[in-house]
N, C-alpha and C positions, 0 to 999 in steps of 0.2 A: 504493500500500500504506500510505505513511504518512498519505494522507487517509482511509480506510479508518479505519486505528487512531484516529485525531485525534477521527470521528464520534461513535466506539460511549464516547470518555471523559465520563461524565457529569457533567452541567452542574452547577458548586459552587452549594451554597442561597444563596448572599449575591452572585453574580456582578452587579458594576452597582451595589452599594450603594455610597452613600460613609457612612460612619458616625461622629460624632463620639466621641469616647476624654475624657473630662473631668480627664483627670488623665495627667500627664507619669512621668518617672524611670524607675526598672527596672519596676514595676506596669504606666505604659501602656504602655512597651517590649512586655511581653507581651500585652498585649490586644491592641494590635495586629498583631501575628504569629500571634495566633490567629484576629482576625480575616480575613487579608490566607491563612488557609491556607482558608477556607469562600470568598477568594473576593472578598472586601469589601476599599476602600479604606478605611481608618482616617483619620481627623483628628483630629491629637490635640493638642486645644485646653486648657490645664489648666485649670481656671474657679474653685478654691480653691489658697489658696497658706497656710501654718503660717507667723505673725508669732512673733517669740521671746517668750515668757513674761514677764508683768511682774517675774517673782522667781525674774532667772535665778539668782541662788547659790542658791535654795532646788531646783532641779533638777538644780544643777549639784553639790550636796552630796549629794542623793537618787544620781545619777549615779554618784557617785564610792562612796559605801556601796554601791550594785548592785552594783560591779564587783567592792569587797572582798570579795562574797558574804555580806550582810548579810540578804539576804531569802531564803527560801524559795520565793515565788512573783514571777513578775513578769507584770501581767496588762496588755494591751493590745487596748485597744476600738475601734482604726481605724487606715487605714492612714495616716493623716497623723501617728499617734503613732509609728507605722516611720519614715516621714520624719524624725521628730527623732532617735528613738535613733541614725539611721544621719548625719544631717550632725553630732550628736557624738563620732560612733564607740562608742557606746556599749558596753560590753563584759559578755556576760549571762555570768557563769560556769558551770557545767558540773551547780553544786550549787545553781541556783536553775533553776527550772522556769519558764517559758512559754506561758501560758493566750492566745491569740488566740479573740474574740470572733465569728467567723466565717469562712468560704474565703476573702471577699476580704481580710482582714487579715493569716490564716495564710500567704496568697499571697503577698503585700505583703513579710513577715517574712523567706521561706524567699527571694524575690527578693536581697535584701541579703545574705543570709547566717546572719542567725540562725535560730534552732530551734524549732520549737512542739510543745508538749508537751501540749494538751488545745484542742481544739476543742470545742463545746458538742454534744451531739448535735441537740437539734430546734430552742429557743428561741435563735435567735442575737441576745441581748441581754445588758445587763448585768446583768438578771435570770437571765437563762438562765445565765451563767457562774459569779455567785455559788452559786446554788441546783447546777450539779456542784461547785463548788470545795468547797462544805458537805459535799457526800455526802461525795468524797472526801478530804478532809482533819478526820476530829473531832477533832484532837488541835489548838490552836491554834499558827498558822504565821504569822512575818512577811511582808509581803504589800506590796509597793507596785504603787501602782494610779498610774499615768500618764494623765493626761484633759484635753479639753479646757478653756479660760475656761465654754464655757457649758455644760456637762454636768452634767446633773444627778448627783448622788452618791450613784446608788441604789448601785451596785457598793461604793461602803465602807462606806455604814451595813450592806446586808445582811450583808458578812462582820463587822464591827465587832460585830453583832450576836449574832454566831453566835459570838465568842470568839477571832476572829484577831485579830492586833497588824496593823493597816493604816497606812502613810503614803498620803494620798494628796497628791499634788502636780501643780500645773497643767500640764502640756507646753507648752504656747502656744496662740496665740490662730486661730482662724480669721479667714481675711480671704478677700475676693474678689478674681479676677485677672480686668481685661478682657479681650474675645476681640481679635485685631487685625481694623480693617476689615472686610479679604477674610472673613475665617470670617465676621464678622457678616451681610456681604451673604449670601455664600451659603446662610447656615439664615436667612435673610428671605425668598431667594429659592425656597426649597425646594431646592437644589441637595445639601445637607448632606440626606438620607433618615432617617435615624436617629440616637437622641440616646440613649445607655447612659447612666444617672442612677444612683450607687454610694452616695451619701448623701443624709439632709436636705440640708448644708449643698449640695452638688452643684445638689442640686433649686432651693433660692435663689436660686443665681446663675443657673437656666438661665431660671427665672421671672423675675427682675430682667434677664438682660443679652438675652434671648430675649422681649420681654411678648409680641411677634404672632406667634408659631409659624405656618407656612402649614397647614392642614388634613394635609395629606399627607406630616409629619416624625412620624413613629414615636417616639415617648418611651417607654422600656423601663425600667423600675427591676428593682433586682439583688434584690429580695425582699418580703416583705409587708411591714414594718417600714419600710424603703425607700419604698414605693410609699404606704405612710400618712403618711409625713413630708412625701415629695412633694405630697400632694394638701393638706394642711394647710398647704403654702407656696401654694397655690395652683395649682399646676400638674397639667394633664391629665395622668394615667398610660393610655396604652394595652395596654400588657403588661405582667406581674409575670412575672419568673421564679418558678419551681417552686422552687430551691433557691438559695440566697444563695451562685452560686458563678460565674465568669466565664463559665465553658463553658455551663451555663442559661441565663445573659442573655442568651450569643450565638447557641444553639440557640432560646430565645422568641423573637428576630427573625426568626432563620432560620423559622419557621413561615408567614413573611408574605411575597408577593410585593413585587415590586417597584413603586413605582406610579407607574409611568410609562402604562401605561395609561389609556384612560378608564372610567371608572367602577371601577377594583380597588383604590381605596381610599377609603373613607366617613369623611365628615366626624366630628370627633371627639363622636358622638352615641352612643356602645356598641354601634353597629354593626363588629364585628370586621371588616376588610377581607379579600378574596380569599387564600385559603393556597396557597401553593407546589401545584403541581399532582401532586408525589410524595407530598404531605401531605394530599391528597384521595382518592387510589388505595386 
């Protein structure tokens, strides 16, 4: 009876995969639990790591005005910028609002414990954030903007522009973390199936610490914006999510068999490989 039952339970979309997680803390914590419930073994290799800012009192001043509730807005463009607020502890008061730049940021946020109070509806950019924060705010609002060393400052000129009072200040710097050994062999050896790519800077390092991907490692970026940074670092995209949000990235893999097979996965020439056979029905 219990083989019976065991049969008719339908096979998870990702059973067999191992999939790398490019980022650690509470964020990979959850990817991989979403992954490991579709099915998938997770590796979660972090391949970016947040160096401290060259001008820490100037963050740690900015820091300390957030908490007194100095700002109206506090807007954050990635999750490595959750990473800092959360090793400072940062403390967002009740009477400053929470612009996150996307799902995986808003994710990132709500992981830690803070709050987000506007997501972008389509353009998940720091155009797309500025250009709601304009609609909804005409009245001019203090505004600190948290960014990386190398981000461009469209997010302060366009509100600067529009008549907020902006600080903007660096968070720290991006750097790259090597993978150990073992992970390296195994995405050499194709062992590692899938590569979830969440940022440019993500895509860098998997182009730098990855240059000979085996044909048959699935590289998935988290959105279009994503997946044009990636291919500008030079790295093949084979899937874009639909929407810039965990459960997309993991459902666009999900669409793709397994390839372990012969011939159900083509070389990285734009030939889509084999879909799931419930994804053919």
């Amino acid at each position: 009876m219990n083989t019976a039952a065991a049969s008719h339970q339908p096979v998870k979309p990702l059973t067999g995969w191992r999939v790398l997680v490019p980022r650690g803390g509470p964020w990979g914590d959850g990817v991989a639990a979403s992954l490991r419930r579709q099915g998938a073994t997770p590796v979660i290799a972090p391949l970016i790591n947040f160096a401290p800012t060259n001008d820490q009192a100037t963050l740690e001043q900015a820091l300390a005005d957030l908490a007194a509730g100095a700002f109206d807005w506090l807007t954050v463009t990635s999750a490595t910028t959750v990473d800092v607020l959360y090793a400072y502890r940062a403390v967002v008061p009740a009477t400053t609002k929470v612009a996150a730049v996307g799902e995986t940021t808003a994710a990132a946020l709500l992981a830690v414990g803070y709050r987000v109070d506007l997501v972008p509806e389509r353009d998940n950019s720091a155009a797309g954030m500025a250009d709601q924060l304009i609609a909804l705010e005409p009245e001019p609002r203090d505004i600190l903007t948290l960014r990386s060393e190398i981000a461009k400052p469209v997010l302060t000129r366009r509100l600067s522009d529009a008549g907020h009072r902006v600080r903007s200040v660096v968070a720290y710097r991006t750097v790259g973390v090597p993978v150990t050994e073992r992970i390296a062999e195994d995405v050499h050896s194709g062992r590692i199936n899938a590569i979830l790519v969440t940022s440019g800077s993500v895509a860098q390092q998997v182009h730098e610490q990855f240059p000979d991907l085996p044909d048959t490692t699935l590289v998935a970026a988290i959105g279009p914006r994503t997946a044009k940074d990636a291919r500008r670092a030079g790295l093949d995209v084979d899937v874009v999510a639909e929407a810039q949000t965990v459960d997309a990235l993991i459902d666009a893999v999900a669409k793709f068999s397994l390839p372990h097979a012969a011939d159900e996965f083509a070389p990285k020439t734009g030939v889509l490989p084999q879909l799931h056979a419930k994804h053919q029905a």
